[in-house]
C-alpha positions in Angstrom: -16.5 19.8 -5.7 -14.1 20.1 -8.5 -11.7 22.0 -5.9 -11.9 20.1 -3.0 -11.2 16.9 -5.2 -8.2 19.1 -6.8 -6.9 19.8 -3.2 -7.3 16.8 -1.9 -5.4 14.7 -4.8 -3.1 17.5 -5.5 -3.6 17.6 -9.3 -1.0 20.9 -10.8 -1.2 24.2 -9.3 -4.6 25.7 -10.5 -3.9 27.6 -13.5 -4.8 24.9 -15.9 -8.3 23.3 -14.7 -11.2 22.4 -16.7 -14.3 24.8 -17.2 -17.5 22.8 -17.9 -19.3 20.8 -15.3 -18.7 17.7 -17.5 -14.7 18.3 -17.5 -14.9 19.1 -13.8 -16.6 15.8 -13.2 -14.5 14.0 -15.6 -11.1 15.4 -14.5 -12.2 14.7 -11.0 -12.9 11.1 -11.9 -9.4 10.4 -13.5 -7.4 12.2 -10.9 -9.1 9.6 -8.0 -8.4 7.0 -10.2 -4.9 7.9 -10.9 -4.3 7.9 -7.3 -6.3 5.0 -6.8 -3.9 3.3 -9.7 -0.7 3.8 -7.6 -2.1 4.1 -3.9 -4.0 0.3 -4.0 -1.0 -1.7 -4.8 1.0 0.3 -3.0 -1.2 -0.7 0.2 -1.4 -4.3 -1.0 2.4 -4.6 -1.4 3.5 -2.7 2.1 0.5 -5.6 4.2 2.1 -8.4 1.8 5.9 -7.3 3.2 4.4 -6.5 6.6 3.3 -9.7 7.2 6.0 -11.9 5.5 8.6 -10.0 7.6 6.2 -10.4 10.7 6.2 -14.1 10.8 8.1 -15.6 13.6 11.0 -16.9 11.8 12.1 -20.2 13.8 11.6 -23.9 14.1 11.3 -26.8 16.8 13.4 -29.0 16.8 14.7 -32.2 18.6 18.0 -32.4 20.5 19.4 -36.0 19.7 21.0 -36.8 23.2 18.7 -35.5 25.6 14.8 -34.7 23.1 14.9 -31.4 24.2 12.7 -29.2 22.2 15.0 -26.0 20.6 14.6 -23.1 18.8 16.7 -22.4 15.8 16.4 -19.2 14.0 16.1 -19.4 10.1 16.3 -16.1 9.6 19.1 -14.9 6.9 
């Protein structure tokens, strides 16, 4: 298990590793959290700028001779 959580989060180059079941299990639990710790936000962040850019970006409005509806872009 220790390997395949090593592979998978790609934690150094396998010289150094822990030896003892417990420091297998611990190291494998900081090394999903320390991806965990940048990967979440970075998810969170990407759907918040995703969506904000995604929003149409004009409005209805009036024209005062004729009450035409137009779009105007408000996009800068």
């Amino acid at each position: 298990m220790w390997w395949g959580v090593a592979t998978l989060t790609t934690v150094g180059y396998g010289d150094v590793y822990p030896i003892t079941p417990l420091g297998k299990f611990i190291g494998a639990i900081m090394a999903i959290l320390g991806i965990g710790l940048f990967a979440l936000p970075a998810g969170i962040i990407a759907s918040g700028y995703q969506d904000y850019h995604s929003k149409e970006k004009t409005i209805h409005i009036n024209c005062p001779k004729c009450g035409t509806k137009i779009k105007k872009d408000i996009r800068q």
